[in-house]
N, C-alpha and C positions, 0 to 999 in steps of 0.2 A: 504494500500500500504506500501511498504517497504522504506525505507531511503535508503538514496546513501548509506551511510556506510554498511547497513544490504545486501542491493543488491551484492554489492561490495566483500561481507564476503562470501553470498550464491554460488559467481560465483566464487571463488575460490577453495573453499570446493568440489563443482560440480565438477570445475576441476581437482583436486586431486583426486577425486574420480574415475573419467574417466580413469583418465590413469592410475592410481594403476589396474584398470580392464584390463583394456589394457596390458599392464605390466604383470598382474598372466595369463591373457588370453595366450598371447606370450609365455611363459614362459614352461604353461603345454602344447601346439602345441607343440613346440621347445622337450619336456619331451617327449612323444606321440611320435614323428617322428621317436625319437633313436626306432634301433631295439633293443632286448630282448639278452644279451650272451649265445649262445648255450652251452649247458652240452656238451664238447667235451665227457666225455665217454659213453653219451648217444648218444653221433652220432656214434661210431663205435663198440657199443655194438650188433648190431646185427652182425656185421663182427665175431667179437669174439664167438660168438654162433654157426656160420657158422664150424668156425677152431674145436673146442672144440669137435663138433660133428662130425671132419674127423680126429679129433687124437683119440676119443676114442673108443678105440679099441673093448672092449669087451661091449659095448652100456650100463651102467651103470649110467652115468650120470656124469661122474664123471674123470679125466683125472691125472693120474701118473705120477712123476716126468719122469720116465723113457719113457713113452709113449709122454711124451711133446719134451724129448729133444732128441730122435730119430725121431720124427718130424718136429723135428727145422733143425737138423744136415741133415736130407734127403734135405729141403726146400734151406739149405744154399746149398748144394753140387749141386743143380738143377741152382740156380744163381749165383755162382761161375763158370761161364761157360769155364775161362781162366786157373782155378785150380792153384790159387795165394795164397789160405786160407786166402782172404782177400774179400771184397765188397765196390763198393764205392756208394756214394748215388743212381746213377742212377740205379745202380744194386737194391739197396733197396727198390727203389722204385716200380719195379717189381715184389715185391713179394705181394705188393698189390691187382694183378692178379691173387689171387691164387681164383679156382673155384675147387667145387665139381666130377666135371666131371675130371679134371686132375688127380684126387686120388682115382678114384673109381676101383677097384683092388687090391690096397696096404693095 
């Protein structure tokens, strides 16, 4: 059997122990629960593949200054609808909207 002293010594150490477990237990849950930061340019990379492939014109793979900003300058003159040569967020926000079928022609 153990002495009070030795007892004593055991049941502390026990409980130090516990709860350090407890405590790294907690700790990696709490780690765990965070979600992961999304790669914002891998969230709108497909969007971007979307565009690339309605500006380029001669299907190359491949998109010219010139063909990006007769693109651009079409898209702004469609959401400039008040013809201000200006936009303001909400407008910008708009162009988020852009689909294949709107450009299919040009």
């Amino acid at each position: 059997m153990l002495n009070p002293s030795n007892r004593l010594r055991l049941i502390v150490i026990f409980a130090a122990l516990l709860a350090t477990v407890t405590f790294l237990g907690t700790a990696a849950a709490q780690k765990a629960a965070v979600p992961k930061p999304q790669d914002r340019l891998a969230l709108g990379e497909e969007n971007i593949k979307q565009l690339l492939l309605l500006m380029d014109a001669d299907k190359n793979g491949m998109v010219s200054k010139q063909a990006y900003m007769t693109f651009m300058e079409a898209e702004f003159q469609h959401l400039d609808k008040s013809h201000e040569g200006q936009l303001s967020a909400k407008q910008l926000t708009q162009s988020s909207n852009l689909s294949a079928a709107r450009f299919v022609g040009k």
